[in-house]
C-alpha distance (Angstrom), angle and dihedral (degrees) to the residues before:
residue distance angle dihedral
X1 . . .
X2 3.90 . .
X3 3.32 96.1 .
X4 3.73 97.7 45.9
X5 3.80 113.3 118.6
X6 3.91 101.5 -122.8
X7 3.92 85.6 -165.0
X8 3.24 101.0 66.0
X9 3.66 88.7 51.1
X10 3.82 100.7 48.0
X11 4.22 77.6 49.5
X12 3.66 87.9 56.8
X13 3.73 95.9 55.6
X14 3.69 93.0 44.3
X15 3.51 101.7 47.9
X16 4.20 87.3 45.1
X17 4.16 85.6 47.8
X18 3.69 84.0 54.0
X19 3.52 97.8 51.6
X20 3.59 93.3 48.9
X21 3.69 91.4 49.9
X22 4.05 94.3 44.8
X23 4.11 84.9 65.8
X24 3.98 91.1 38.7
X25 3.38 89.4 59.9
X26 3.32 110.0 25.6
X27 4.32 95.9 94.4
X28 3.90 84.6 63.8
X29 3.72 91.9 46.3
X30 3.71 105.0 41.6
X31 4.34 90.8 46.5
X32 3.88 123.1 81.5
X33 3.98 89.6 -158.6
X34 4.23 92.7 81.0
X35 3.40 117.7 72.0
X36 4.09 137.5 150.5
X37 3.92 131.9 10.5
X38 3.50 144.3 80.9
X39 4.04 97.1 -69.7
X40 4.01 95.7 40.4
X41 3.88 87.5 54.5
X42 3.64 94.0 43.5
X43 3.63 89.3 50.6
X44 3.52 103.7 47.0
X45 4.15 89.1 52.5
X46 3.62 91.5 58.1
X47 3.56 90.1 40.0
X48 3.99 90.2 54.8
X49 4.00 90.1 37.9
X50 4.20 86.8 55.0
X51 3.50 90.4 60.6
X52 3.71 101.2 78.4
X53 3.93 87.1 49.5
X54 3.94 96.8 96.4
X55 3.64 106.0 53.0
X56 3.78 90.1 37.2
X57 4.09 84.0 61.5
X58 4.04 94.9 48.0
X59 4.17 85.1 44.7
X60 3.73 88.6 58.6
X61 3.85 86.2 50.5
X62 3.77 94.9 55.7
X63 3.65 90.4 42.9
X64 3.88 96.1 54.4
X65 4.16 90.9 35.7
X66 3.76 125.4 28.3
X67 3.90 86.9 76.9
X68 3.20 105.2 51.3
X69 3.40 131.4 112.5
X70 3.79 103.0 -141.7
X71 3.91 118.4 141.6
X72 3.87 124.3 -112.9
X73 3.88 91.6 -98.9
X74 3.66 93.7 46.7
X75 3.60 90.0 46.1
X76 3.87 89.3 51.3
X77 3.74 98.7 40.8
X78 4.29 85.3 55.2
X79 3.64 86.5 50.6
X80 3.40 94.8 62.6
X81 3.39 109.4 36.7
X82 3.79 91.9 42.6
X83 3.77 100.4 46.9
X84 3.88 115.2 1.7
X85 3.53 103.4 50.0
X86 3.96 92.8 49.7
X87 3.62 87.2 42.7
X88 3.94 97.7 59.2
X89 3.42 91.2 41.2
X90 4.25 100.2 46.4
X91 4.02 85.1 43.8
X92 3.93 96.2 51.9
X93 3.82 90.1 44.1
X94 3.85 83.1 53.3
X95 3.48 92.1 55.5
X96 3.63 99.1 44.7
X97 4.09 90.6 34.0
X98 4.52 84.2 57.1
X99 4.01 91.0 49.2
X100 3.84 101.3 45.1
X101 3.63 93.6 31.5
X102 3.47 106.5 35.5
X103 3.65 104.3 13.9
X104 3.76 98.4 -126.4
X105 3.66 112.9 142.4
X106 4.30 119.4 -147.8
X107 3.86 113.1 -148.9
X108 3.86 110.1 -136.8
X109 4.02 85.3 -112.1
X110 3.73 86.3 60.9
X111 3.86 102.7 47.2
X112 3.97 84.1 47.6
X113 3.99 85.2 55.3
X114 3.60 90.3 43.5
X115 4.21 80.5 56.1
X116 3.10 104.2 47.3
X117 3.42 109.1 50.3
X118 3.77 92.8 41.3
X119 3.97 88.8 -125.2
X120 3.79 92.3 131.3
X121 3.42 103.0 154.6
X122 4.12 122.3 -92.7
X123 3.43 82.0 -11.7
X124 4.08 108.6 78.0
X125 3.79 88.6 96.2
X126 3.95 86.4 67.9
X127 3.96 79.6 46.6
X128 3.58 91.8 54.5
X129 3.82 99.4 43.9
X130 3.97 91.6 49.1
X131 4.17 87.4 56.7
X132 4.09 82.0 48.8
X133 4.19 97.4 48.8
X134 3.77 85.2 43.1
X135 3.14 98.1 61.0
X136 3.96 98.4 38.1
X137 3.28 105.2 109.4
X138 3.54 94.9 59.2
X139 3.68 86.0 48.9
X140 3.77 97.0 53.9
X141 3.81 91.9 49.6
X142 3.98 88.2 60.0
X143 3.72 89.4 43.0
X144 3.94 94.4 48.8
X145 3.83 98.0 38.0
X146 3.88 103.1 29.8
X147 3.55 127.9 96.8
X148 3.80 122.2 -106.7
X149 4.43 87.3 -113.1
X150 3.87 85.0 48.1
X151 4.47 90.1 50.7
X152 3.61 85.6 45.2
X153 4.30 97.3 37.2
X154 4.26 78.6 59.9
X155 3.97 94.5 41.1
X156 3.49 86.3 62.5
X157 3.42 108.3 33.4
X158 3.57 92.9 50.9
X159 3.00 94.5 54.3
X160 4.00 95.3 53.9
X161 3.32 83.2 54.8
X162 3.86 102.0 61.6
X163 4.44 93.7 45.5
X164 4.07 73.7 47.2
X165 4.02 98.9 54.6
X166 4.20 87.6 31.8
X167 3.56 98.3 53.1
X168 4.27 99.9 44.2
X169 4.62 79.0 37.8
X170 3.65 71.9 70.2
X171 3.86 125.4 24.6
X172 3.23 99.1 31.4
X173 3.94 149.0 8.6
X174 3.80 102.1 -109.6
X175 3.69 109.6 111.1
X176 3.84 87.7 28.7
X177 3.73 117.9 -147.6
X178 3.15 130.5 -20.9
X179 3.68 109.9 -156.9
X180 3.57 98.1 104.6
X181 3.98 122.8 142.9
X182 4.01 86.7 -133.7
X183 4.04 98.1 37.4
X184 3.86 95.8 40.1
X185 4.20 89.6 99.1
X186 3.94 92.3 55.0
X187 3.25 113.3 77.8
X188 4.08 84.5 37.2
X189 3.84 93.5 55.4
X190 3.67 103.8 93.8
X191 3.94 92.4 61.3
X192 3.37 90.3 57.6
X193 3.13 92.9 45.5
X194 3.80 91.7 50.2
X195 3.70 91.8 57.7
X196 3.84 88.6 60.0
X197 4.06 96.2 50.9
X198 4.07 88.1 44.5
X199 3.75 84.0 56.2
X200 3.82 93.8 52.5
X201 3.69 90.7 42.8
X202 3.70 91.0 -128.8
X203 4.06 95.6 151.6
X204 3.84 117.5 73.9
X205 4.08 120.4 -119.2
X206 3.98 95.3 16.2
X207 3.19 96.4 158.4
X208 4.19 93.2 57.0
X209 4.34 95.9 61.7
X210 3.44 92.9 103.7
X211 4.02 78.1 91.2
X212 4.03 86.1 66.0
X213 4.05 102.1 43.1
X214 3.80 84.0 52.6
X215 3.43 96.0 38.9
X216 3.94 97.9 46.7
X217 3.32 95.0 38.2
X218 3.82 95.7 71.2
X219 3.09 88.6 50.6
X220 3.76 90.3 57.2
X221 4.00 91.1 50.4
X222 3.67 91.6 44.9
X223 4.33 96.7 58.2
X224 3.47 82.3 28.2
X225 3.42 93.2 64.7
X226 3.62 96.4 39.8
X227 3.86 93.7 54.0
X228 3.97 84.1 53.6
X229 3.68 90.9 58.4
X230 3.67 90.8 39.4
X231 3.95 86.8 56.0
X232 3.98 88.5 42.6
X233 4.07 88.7 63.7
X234 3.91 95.4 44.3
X235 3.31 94.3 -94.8
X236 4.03 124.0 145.9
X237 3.96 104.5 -177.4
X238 4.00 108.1 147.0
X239 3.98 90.0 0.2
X240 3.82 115.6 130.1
X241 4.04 113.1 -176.6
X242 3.56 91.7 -28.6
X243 3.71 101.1 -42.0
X244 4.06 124.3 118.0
X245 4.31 113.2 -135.8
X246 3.45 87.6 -128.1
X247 3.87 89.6 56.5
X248 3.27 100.0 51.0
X249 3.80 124.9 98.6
X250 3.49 102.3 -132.1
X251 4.03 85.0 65.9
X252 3.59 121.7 118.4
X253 3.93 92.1 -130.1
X254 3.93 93.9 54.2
X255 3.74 90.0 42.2
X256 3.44 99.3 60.1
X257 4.12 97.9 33.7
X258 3.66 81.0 53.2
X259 3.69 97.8 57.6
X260 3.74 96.8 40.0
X261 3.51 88.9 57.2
X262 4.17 95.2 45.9
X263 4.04 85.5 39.5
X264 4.30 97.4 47.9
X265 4.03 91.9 43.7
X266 4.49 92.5 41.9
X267 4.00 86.1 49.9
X268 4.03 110.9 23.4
X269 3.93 98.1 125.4
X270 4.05 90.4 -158.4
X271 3.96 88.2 57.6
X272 3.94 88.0 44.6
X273 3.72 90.8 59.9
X274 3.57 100.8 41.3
X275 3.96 112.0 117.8
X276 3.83 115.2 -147.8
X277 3.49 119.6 -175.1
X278 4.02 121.8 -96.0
X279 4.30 90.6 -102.1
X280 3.97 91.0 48.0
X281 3.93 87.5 48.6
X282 3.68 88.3 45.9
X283 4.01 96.2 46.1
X284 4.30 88.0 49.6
X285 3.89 89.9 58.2
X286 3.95 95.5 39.6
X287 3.99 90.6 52.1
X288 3.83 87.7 37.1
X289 4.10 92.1 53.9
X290 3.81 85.7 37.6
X291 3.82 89.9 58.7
X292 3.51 111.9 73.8
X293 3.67 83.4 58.8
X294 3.44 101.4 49.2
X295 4.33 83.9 54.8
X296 3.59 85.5 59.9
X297 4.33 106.2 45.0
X298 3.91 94.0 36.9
X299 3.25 105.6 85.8
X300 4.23 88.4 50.3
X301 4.03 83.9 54.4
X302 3.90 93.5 53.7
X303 3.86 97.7 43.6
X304 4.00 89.5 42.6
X305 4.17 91.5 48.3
X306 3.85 91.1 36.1
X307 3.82 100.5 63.4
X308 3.93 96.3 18.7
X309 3.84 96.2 55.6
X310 3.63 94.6 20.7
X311 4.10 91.4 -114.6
X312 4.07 81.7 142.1
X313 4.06 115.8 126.8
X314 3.46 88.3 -116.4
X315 3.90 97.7 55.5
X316 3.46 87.5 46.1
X317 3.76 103.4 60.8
X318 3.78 117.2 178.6
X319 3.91 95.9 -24.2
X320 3.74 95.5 96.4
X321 4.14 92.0 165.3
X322 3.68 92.4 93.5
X323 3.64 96.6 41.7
X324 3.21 96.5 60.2
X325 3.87 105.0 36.0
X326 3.58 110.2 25.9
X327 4.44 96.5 34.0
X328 4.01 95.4 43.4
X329 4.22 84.3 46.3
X330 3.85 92.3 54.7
X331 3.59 91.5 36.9
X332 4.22 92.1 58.2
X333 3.69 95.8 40.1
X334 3.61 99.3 51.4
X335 3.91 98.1 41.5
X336 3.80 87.0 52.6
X337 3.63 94.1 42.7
X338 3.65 92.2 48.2
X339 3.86 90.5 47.5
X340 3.76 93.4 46.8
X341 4.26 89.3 58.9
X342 3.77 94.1 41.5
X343 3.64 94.3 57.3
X344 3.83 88.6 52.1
X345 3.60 90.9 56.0
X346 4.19 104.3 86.1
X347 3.92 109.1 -130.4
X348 3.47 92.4 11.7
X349 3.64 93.5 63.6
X350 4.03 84.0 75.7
X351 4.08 98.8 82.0
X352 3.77 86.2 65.8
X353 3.64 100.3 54.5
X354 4.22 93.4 -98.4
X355 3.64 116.1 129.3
């Protein structure tokens, strides 16, 4: 317990918050028919603050992994317990959840799409972080054995890479698609990787990139906003089934918000000394052990309380208060609630990620 890193859980939380909050908001976000007032402004910040949320989480698993020691078979056993088991289960409850719940019916041809190229839903980031563990012990033999110009050569590169694969994803056809169940990982890689050279304290003044969260994301909220009015006059310049470029996380902008914000909280010598009393410490790691499962039941809370209680966007018309207080509140509680009495339940506890 002393040496836990109470960053890395208060990250945890965050980044799973901002998940959460990425699909609440996302049906204000991705229409052109809400505009103005109090609630569509307060909606589109948290929509635009969500978006770092995603490669935050995969930095936090290159900062706990890539330096590990672990052997191939322990490495493979954490794999799937971790991320395949709740993975098969959460994407067959999806299935079932959409026919009973919503009537839609999946053709076997369509699952085996679903499959294949590891777009399953909410759940490609699990997708993406088994092609990552996978291939982590090739990964940790670079990080142990390379030099610190070779850790930084791939930092670098990498990340050239994924504004490379974003920006043709979207303006043109050249790298094709990249919803692949093998190539998934790719265009992730270089935030995991981050996480690992953050660790190491490789980059100079970490703990002053506050300056480039802020900084970039402005710039975020100011295209995003532009490719919402775009959207709002039938427009579909940089949109790619549904999703703005400036949204998306294999932009340059959310990339580099993203890790200033990781970088500034790992490395902030103020937060490092601040004392919190033994039941705040223990309330951090309870909601941060909680979270992973709360990732994986939220998006069963919002489609039950959505047509149930009539919470949906298009119940809710232009009175956006509720929607985003009073849905997003239910929403949190009950996914951590839920999470909390599934991992008290022994064998159970396994489809969120709890041995």
């Amino acid at each position: 317990m002393k040496n836990r890193n109470i960053s890395i859980d208060l990250i945890r939380i965050l980044a799973i918050l901002g998940v959460i909050g990425n699909h609440l908001m996302y049906p204000v976000a991705s229409r052109g028919d809400f505009f103005g007032g109090f609630g569509w402004w307060i909606s589109f910040l948290i929509y635009t603050l969500s978006l770092i949320a995603v490669p935050m989480f995969i930095m936090i698993s290159g900062y706990l992994l890539i330096d590990r020691t672990d052997s191939i078979k322990k490495n493979f056993e954490r794999t799937i317990k971790r991320l395949v088991i709740p993975l098969t289960f959460w994407f067959t409850f999806y299935l079932i959840w959409k026919t009973t719940f919503r009537s839609v019916l999946f053709s076997a041809s369509e699952i085996m799409n679903f499959i294949v190229s590891g777009n399953m839903f909410i759940y490609y980031f699990l997708v993406i972080l088994i092609g990552l563990y996978l291939l982590l012990p090739i990964i940790q033999l670079i990080a142990k054995y390379g030099s610190k110009k070779l850790h930084l050569s791939i930092l670098y590169g990498s990340f050239i890479l994924t504004w490379f694969i974003g920006l043709t994803h979207y303006f043109s056809n050249l790298t094709g698609s990249i919803t692949s169940l093998t190539t998934w990982w790719l265009p992730f890689f270089s935030y995991f990787w981050w996480g690992f050279i953050v660790k190491k304290e490789m980059l100079k003044k970490q703990s002053k990139f506050f300056q480039l969260f802020f900084s970039w994301i402005l710039v975020i909220f100011f295209f995003g906003y532009a490719g919402f009015l775009l959207k709002a006059g039938n427009t579909t310049l940089a949109f790619k089934n549904g999703i703005f470029y400036w949204h998306d996380y294999l932009n340059p902008a959310i990339g580099l918000s993203s890790v200033g914000l990781f970088t500034w909280i790992i490395s902030n010598k103020t937060l490092k000394k601040v004392t919190l009393k033994p039941i705040f410490n223990k309330t951090i790691i309870t909601l941060a052990s909680l979270s992973y499962g709360a990732y994986l039941i939220h998006m069963f809370v919002m489609d039950y309380i959505d047509i149930k209680h009539g919470f949906a966007i298009e119940f809710i018309g232009n009175n956006l208060i509720s929607f985003i207080i009073i849905r997003p509140l239910i929403t949190i509680l009950a996914s951590f609630s839920i999470s909390f009495f599934i991992s008290k339940i022994p064998y159970l506890r396994k489809i969120i990620g709890i041995d």
